[in-house]
N, C-alpha and C positions, 0 to 999 in steps of 0.2 A: 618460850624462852629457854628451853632442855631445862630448866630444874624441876629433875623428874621425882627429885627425892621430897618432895611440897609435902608437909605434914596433912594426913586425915585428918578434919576435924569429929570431935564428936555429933552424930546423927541430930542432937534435941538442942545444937550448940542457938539454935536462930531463936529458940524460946527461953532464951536464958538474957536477954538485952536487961532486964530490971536490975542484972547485977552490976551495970555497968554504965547507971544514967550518968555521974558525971562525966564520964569521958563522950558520951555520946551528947549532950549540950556543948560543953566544949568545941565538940566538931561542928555541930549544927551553928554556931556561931559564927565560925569560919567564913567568908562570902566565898561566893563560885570561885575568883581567884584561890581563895586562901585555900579550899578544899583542894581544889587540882594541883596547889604545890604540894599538898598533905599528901596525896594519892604518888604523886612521883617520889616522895621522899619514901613511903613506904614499900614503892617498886623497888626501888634503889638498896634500898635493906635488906630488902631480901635476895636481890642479887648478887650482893656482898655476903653476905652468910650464907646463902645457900652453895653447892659447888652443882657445879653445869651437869648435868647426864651427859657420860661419855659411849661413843659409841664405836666399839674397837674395831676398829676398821686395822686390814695388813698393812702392815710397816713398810713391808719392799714386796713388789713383784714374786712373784713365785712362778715360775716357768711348770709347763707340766711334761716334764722330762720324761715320766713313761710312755707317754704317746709317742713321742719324740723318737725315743729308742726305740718301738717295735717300727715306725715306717722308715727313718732315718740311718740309723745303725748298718753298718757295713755286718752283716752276720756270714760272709765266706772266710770259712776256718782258713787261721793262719799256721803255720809251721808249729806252732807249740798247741795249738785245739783241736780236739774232736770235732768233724763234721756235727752238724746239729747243738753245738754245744749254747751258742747263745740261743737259739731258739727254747732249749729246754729250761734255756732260766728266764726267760721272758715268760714262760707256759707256770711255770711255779713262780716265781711273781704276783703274776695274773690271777692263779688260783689262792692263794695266800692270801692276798689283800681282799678276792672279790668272797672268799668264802670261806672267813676266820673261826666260824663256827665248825670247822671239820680240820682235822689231822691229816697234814702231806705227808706221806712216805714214797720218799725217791734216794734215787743213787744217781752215780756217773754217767755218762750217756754210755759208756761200752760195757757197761754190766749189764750181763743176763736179766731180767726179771723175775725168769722162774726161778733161779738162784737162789732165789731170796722169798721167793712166796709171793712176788707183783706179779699182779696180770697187766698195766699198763705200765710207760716210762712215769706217771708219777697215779697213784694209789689216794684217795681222799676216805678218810674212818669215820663216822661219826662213835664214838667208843670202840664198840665191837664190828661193828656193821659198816660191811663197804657200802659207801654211799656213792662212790664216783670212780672210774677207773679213765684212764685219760691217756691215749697213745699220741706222741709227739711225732711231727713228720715235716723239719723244712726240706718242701720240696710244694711241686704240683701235683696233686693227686689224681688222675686220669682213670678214665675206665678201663683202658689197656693195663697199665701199673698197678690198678686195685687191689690185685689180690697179692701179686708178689710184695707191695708194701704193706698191703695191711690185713692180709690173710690171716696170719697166723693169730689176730688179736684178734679182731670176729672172730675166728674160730671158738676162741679161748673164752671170750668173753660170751658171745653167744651159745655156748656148751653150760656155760649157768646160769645165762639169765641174767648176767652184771648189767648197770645200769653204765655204757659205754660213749665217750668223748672223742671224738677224729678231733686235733689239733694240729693244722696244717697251715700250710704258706699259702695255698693257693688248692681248688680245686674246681674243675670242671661241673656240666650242670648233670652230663650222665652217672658220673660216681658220686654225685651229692645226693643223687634219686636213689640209688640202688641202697647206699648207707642207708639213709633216712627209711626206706623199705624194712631192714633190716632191725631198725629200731635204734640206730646210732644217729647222736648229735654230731654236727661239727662245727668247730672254729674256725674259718680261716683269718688272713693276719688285715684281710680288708678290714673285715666285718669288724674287726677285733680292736681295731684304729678307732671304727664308729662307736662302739662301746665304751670303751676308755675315756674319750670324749668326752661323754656325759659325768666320768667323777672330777670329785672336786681334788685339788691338790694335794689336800694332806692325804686320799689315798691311792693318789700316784703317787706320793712318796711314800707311803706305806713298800706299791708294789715294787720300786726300783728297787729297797732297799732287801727285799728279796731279792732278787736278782744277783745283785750284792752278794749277800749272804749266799745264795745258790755258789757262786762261781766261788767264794773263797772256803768258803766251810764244807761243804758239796762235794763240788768237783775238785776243790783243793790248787784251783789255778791262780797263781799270782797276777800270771801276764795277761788274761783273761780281763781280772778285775781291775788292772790297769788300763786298761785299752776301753774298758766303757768308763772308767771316771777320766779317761781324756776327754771321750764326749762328752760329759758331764761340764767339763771344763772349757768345752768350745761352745759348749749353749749357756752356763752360765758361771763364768769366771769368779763369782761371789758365793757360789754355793759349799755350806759346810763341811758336805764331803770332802771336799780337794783337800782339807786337814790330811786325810789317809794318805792320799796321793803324795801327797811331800814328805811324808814319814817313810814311805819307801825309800 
């Protein structure tokens, strides 16, 4: 009957009836009628005084908008973005939410790396210690194009031993072997779909709301973080965010 909240009794409570023969004659007097109205009236009592076990189930729908946005989302830079620019906030996103126990440091998509002491487009610390270096690339990654896109970061990273991330749109199965050879993971944005998948909402909104954060704090683009809370706004017209959106 969900009332989950039914008092313990005391374990030695059923060798304790000597304290309680009048009420128990009383009962026993009662005929089978008079018992079975007793037993309903004390159902009854206790479902009035007691309150039901609730069990909190979601109020509304929750769309999982991050998935949404890495297959869905139009990512070819428009007149005011960097090439790659939503891809690298979907990449820090992704790494943010799936791996909150380590420290992003990234920058803009047109800033150097080495500028700054990054060996990839975004860097993961645990304290002291790189624990993840992570080269962004929408594009197709081909055995032909291998090197000229992603030479210089093998290089780099393979020169000490970093523990190294290919995140990509798309790659072939000859440059996924040679990577892999090499001692490099990769993401592409399939695979990346299938993973996402499996979290559960609050941390797809964990990871949008990176993205978020990436485009306006980050990369410092308004029209950027306009253009994905349109989308926001054409998958789900109720969501809190569009607060921001109208405040523009």
């Amino acid at each position: 009957m969900d009332r989950t909240g039914y008092p313990s009794a005391y374990v030695y409570n059923t060798g304790q009836w000597h304290k309680h023969k009048s009420l128990l004659l009383d009962c026993f007097k009662l005929s089978l009628a008079g018992r079975f109205a007793l037993v309903n009236e004390l159902i009854d009592f206790g479902l009035k005084t007691m309150s039901p076990g609730e069990a909190y189930l979601p109020k509304r729908s929750r769309l999982r908008l991050f998935e949404r946005l890495i297959g869905e989302f139009p990512r070819q830079p428009l007149a005011c973005e960097n090439a790659g620019l939503i891809f690298q906030a979907i990449a820090y996103g992704y790494f943010k939410s799936d791996r909150p126990h380590l420290h992003v440091v990234v920058d803009k998509v047109r800033t150097g790396s080495s500028r700054q002491r990054r060996f990839g487009d975004l860097d993961l610390y645990s304290g002291l210690e790189l624990a993840l270096s992570v080269e962004v690339k929408d594009l197709r990654i081909t055995k032909e194009n291998l090197n000229h896109q992603l030479g210089l970061f093998m290089k780099k990273a393979g020169s000490k031993g970093l523990p190294g991330l290919i995140f990509v749109a798309d790659i072939d199965v000859d440059a996924a072997e040679l990577l892999s050879r090499d001692g490099f993971h990769v993401l592409a944005a399939a695979e990346l779909v299938r993973e996402v998948g499996r979290w559960d909402e609050v941390k797809q909104d964990n990871a949008l709301n990176g993205v978020l954060h990436y485009l306006s704090n980050v990369e410092q683009n308004p029209d950027a973080v306009t253009r994905v809370l349109r989308f926001v706004e054409e998958c789900d017209s109720s969501n809190p965010l569009l607060l921001y959106l109208n405040a523009q």
